[in-house]
C-alpha positions in Angstrom: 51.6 5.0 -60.6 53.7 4.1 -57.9 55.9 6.2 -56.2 59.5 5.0 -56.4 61.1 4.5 -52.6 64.0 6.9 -51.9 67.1 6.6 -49.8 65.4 10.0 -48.2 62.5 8.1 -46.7 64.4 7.2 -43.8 65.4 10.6 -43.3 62.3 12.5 -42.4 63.5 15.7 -40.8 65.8 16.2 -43.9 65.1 17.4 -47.8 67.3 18.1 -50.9 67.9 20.6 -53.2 69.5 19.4 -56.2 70.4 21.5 -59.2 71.6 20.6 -62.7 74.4 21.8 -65.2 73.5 19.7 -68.4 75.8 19.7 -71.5 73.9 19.2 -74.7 76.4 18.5 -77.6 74.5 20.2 -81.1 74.4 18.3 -84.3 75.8 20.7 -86.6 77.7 20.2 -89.6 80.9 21.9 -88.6 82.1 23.2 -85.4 81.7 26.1 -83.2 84.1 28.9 -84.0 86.0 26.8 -87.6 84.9 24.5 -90.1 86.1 21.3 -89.6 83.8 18.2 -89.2 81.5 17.8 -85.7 81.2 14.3 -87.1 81.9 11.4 -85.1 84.8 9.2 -85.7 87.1 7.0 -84.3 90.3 8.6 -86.0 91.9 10.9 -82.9 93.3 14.1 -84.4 91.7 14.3 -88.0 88.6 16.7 -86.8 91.1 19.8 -86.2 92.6 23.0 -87.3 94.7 25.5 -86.2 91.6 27.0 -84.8 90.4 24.1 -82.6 93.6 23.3 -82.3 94.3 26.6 -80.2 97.3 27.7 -82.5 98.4 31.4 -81.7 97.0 34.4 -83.9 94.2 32.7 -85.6 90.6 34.1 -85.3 87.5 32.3 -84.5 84.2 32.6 -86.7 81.1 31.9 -84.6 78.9 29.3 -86.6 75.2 30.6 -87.3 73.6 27.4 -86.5 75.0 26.9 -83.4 73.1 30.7 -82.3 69.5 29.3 -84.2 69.6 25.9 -82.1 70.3 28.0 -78.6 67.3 30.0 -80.4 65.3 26.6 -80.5 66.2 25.9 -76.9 65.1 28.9 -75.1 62.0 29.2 -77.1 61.6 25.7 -75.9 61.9 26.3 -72.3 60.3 29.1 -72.6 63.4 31.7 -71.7 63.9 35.2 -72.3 66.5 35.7 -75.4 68.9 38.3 -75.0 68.8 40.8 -77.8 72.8 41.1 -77.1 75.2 38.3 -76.0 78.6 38.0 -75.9 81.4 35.0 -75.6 84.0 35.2 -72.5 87.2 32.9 -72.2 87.0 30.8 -68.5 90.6 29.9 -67.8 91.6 26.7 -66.4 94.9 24.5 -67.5 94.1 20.7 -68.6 96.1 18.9 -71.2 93.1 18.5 -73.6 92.3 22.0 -73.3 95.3 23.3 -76.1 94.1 27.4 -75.6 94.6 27.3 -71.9 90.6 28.6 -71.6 87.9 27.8 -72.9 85.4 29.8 -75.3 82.3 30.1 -73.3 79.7 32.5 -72.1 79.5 34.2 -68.8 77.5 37.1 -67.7 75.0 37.7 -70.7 74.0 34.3 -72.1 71.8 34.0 -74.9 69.0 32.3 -72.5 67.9 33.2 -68.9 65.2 32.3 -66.7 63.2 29.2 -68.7 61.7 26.2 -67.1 60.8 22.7 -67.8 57.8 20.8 -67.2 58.5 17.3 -65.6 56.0 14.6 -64.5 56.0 13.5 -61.2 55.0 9.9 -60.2 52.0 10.5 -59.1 50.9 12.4 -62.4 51.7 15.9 -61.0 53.3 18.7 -62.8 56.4 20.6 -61.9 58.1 23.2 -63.5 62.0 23.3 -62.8 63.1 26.9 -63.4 66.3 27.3 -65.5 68.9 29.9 -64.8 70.0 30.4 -68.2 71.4 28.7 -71.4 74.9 29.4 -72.8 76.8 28.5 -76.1 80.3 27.4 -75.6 82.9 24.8 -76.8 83.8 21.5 -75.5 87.4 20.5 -75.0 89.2 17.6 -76.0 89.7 14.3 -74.6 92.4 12.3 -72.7 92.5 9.0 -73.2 94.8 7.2 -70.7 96.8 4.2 -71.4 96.3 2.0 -68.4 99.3 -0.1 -67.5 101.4 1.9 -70.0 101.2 4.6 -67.4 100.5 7.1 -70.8 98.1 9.4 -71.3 97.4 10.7 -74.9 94.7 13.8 -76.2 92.6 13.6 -79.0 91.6 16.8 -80.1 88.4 16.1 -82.3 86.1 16.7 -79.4 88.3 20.4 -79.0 85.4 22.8 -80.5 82.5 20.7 -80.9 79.2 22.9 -79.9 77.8 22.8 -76.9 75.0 24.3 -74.5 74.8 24.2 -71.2 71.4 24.5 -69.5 71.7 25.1 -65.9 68.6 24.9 -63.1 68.0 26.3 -60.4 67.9 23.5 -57.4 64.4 23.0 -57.4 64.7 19.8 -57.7 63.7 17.9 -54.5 64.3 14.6 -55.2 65.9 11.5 -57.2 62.6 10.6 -58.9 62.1 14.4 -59.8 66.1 14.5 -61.0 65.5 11.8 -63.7 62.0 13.1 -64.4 64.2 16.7 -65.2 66.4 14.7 -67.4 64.2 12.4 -69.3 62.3 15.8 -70.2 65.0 17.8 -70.9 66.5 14.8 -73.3 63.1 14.5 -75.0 63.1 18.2 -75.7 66.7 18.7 -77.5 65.8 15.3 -79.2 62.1 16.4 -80.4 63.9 20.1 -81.4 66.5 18.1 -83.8 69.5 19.8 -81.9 71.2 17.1 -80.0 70.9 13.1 -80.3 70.6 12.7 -76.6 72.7 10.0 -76.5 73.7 9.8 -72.9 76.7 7.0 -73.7 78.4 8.9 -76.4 78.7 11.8 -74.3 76.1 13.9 -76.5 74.0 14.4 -73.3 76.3 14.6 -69.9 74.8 15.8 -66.5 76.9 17.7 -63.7 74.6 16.9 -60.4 74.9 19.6 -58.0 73.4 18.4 -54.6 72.9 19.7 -51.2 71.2 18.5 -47.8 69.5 20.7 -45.2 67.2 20.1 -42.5 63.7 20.8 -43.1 62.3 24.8 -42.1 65.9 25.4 -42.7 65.9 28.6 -45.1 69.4 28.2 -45.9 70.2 25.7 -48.7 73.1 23.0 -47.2 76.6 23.2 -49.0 76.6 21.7 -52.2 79.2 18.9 -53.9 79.0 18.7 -57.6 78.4 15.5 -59.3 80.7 15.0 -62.7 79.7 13.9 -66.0 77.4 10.7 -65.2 76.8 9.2 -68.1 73.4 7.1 -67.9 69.8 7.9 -66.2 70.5 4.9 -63.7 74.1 6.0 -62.4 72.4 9.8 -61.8 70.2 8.2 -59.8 72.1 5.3 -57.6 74.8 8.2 -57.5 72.4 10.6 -56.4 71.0 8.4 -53.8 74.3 7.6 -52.6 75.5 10.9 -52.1 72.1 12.2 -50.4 72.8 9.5 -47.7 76.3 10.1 -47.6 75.5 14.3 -46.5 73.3 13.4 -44.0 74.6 10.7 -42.2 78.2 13.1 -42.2 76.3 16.4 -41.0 74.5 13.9 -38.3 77.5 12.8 -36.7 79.0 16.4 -36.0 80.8 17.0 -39.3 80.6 19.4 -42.2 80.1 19.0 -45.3 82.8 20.2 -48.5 82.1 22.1 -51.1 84.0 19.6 -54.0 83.3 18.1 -57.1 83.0 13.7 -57.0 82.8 11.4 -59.5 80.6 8.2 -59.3 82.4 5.3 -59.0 80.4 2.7 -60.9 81.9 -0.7 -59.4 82.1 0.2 -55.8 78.8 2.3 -56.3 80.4 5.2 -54.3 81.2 8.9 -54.8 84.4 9.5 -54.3 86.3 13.3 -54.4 87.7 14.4 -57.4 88.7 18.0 -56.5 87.8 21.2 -54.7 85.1 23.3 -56.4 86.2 26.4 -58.2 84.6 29.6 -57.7 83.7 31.4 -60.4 86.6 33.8 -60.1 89.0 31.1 -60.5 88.5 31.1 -63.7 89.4 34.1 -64.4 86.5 34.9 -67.0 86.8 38.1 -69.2 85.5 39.3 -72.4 87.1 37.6 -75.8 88.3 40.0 -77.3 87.7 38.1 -80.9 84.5 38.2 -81.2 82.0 40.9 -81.3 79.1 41.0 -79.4 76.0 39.2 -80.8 72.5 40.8 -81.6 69.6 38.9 -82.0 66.2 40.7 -83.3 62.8 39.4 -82.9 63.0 38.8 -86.7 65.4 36.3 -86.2 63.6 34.9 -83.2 60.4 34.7 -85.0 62.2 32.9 -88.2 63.1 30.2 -85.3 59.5 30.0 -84.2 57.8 29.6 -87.2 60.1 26.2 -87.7 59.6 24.7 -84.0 58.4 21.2 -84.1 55.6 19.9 -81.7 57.1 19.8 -78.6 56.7 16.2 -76.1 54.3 17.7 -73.4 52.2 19.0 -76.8 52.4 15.3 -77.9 51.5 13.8 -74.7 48.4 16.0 -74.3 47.3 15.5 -78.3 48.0 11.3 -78.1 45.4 11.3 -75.3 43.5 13.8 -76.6 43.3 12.4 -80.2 43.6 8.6 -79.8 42.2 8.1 -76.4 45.6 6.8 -74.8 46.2 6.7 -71.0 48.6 8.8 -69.2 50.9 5.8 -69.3 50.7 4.9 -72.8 51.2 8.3 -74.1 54.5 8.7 -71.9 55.7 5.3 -73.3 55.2 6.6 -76.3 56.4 10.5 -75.8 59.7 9.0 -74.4 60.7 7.5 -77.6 59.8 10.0 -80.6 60.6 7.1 -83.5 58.3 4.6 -81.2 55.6 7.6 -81.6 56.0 7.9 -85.1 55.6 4.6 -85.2 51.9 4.1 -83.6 50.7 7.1 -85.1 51.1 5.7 -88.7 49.8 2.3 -87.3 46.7 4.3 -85.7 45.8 5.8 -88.9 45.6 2.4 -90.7 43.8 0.6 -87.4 43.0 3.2 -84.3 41.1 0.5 -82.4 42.9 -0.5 -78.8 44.4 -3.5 -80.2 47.1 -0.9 -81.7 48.8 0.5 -78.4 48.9 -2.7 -77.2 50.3 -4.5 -79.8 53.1 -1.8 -79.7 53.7 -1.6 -76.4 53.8 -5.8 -75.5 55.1 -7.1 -79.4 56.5 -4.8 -80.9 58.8 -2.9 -78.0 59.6 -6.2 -76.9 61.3 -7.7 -80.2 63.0 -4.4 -81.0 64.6 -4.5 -77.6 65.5 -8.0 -78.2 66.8 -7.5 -81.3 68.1 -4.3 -80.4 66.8 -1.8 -83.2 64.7 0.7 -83.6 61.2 1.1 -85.1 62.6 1.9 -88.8 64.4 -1.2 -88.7 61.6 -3.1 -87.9 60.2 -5.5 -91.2 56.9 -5.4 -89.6 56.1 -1.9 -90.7 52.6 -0.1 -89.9 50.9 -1.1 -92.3 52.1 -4.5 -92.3 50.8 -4.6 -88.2 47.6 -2.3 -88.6 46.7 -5.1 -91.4 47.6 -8.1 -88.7 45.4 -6.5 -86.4 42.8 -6.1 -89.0 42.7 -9.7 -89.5 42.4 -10.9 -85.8 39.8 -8.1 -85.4 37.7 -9.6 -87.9 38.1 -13.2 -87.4 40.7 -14.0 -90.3 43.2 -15.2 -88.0 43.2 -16.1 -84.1 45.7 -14.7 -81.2 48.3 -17.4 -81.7 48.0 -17.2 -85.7 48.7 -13.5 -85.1 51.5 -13.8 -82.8 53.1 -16.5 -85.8 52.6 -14.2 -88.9 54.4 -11.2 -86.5 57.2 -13.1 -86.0 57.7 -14.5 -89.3 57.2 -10.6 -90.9 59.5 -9.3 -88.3 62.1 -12.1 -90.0 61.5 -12.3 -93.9 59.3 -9.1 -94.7 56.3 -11.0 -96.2 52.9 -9.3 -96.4 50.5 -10.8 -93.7 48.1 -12.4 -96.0 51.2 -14.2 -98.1 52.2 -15.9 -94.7 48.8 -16.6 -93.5 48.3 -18.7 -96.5 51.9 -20.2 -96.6 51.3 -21.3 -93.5 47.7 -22.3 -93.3 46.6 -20.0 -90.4 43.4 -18.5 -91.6 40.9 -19.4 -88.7 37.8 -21.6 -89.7 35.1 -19.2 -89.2 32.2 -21.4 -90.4 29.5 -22.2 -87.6 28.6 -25.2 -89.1 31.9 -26.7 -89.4 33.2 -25.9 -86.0 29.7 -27.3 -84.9 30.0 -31.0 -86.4 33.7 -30.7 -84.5 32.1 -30.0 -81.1 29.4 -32.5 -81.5 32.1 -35.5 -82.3 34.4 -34.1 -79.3 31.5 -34.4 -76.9 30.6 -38.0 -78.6 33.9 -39.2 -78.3 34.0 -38.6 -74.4 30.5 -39.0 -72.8 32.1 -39.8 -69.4 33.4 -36.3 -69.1 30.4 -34.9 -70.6 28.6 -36.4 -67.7 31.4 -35.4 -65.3 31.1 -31.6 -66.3 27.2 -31.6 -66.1 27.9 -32.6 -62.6 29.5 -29.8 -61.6 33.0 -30.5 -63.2 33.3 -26.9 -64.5 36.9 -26.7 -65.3 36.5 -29.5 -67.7 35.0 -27.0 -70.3 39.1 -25.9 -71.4 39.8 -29.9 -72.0 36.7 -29.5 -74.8 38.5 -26.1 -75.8 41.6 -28.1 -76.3 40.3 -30.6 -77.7 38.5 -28.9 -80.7 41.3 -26.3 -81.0 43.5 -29.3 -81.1 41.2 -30.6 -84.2 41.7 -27.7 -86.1 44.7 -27.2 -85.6 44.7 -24.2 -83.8 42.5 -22.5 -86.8 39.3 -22.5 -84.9 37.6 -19.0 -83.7 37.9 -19.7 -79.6 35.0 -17.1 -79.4 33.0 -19.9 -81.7 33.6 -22.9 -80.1 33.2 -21.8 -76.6 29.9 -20.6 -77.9 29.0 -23.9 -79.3 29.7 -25.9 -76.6 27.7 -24.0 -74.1 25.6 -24.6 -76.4 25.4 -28.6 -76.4 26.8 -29.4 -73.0 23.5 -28.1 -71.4 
């Protein structure tokens, strides 16, 4: 695999140390601490009650699920789970923010020291250690009103679930950032506890980066990257930012400890504000909610319903279908696509499948822009199209044809095969009194190719192809023709 170039390669006596604070949003029914919806919708203010709403004297209820999918999580990332956890409130004042602080954890989170695997370009593993996992609640939104010079809050967002999974900056470069994120995505996604989707906000990355020269022991002062909202801006951001450290610590000055946003149309980070200590906040116990135990009979009851997890799927689609590193993290990286080959592969394992999949099939769902469920041209339907070229029913092109024409009406293979008239002519014989009148009908080329003419051999490929209508078995004719231009 190739190793992606780095803004850091032209900084030699200099390395990074990024961290990560990610914000997984849970798919629960109902929110964190009240009932009302944690459905999507584009109604502002219709998600809310006097509890998410922050109304004075009313008492939060901590949802069950929310504790079972932090459960899911740390067993996950293999972290300890506290046996007792409690909820804090972090003070800060922001107008979509209606309590004044928000309900969070602090200094016993349900999860501590986890990891996650990534895989490193050059097919390496690394395991990113996690500091810990906490449950807390989202605030609202603002939604500004441009040239109105207006600014309004929707509070549907106010008490949607969230964890936040923070690392420790092991992370030593851009490459290993996205690796950290793709893994971490595909592990809330595989576990059923978040959607992952990075554009709706469901996943959302704070980047917490610092330079230092190298043999330093002393990790540089770090600025905070805020809510980035695609694997692509982490990364130019990222790259950006590393650049933007050392070139200001090289030319005598010092770098501030802030928070920056990415600015996505001058491709710049630009300050947002000075980084709060924890202090600032003003964290202390909330007093409405009693502290949390969690048995190993609970745990256990988690456990026993984990799902296969992507690094156990990457090692078993090698393992069990004989898939390269490369076509397994294809696959691993998008769970329906997965799903998808491995009911294919039980119908047709041969090598045909993966490729099919990863050339044909990902290309017209991109095009098209759905997913593998919404594809007409089901497993069965492509494990039977392979079938058919495999044996000789149908050629490459034919193939290619009926695919298309499934992925449009739905039709079984063998219904558009016939409606079309692309079963291949198979028959030796027939192909054979073909060839013979081809080479009849053109003895000066004949003669030309037993001269030494050799790339006159694909005009007598045409031509028969060309004769039968593009039904002919290639492997056949090219046969036959070796055969009589001797």
């Amino acid at each position: 695999m190739t190793r992606t170039t780095s803004i850091l390669d032209q900084y030699p006596d200099y390395e990074i140390n990024i961290g990560m604070e990610v914000h997984v949003q849970l798919t629960t029914k109902s929110k964190i601490f009240c009932t009302c919806s944690n459905a999507k919708t584009d109604k502002p203010n219709t998600n809310i009650c006097q509890i998410c709403a922050g109304h004075p004297g009313v008492l939060p209820v901590l949802n069950k699920q929310v504790v079972e999918k932090a459960i899911f999580a740390g067993l996950a990332t293999q972290s300890s789970i506290s046996s007792k956890t409690d909820f804090a409130r972090k003070h800060y004042f922001y107008p979509d923010l209606p309590k004044g602080f928000q309900t969070t954890q602090s200094t016993r989170p349900i999860c501590t020291e986890g990891l996650v695997r990534i895989r490193l370009e050059n097919n390496q593993e690394k395991d990113v250690r996690l500091i810990r996992i906490h449950m807390e609640e989202d605030a609202g939104k603002n939604i500004h009103a441009g040239d109105q010079n207006e600014s309004f809050v929707d509070l549907n967002r106010a008490g949607t679930p969230l964890l936040e999974i923070v690392s420790y900056p092991d992370i030593a470069s851009t490459a290993e950032a996205k690796a950290y994120l793709k893994s971490l995505r595909n592990i809330v996604v595989y576990l059923g506890i978040c959607t992952g989707n990075m554009e709706d906000g469901n996943l959302r990355a704070d980047t917490n980066i610092s330079v230092r020269k190298k043999g330093s022991k002393q990790l540089g002062t770090r600025c905070e990257l805020k809510n980035i909202n695609s694997f692509k801006f982490i990364g130019d951001a990222i790259e950006f930012e590393i650049e933007r450290q050392i070139e200001l610590i090289k030319s005598g000055g010092t770098v501030k400890q802030e928070t920056r946003l990415w600015d996505t149309k001058a491709k710049q980070t630009v300050p947002m504000r000075s980084k709060e200590e924890a202090a600032d906040y003003r964290y202390f116990t909330e007093p409405d909610l009693p502290i949390l135990k969690i048995d190993q009979i609970w745990i256990e009851r988690v456990r026993a319903r984990m799902p296969e997890l992507p690094n156990q799927k990457y090692t078993r689609l090698m393992n069990e279908f004989s898939l390269s590193s490369y076509e397994a993290d294809i696959l691993v990286n998008d769970r329906q696509l997965a799903q998808y080959y491995e009911q294919t592969a039980k119908i047709n394992s041969s090598k045909q499948t993966i490729n099919w999949i990863l050339r044909d099939v990902m290309s017209y769902l991109k095009a098209h822009k759905m997913s593998p469920a919404q594809c007409k041209v089901t497993p069965t339907k492509l494990a039977q199209i392979i079938s058919m070229l495999e044996e000789g029913t149908i050629n490459s092109h034919a193939a290619k044809t009926i695919f298309e024409t499934i992925a449009e009406t739905g039709q079984t293979p063998e219904t558009v095969m016939n409606e079309k008239g692309l079963k291949q002519i198979g028959s030796t014989e027939d192909l054979e009194k073909i060839v013979i009148a081809i080479l009849k009908e053109h003895p000066d080329m004949v003669q030309a190719y037993k001269e030494g003419k050799d790339k006159l051999f694909g005009f007598f490929v045409g031509q028969a192809m060309q004769k039968t209508q593009g039904k002919g078995s290639p492997q056949i004719i090219q046969a036959l023709l070796k055969k009589h231009l001797v």
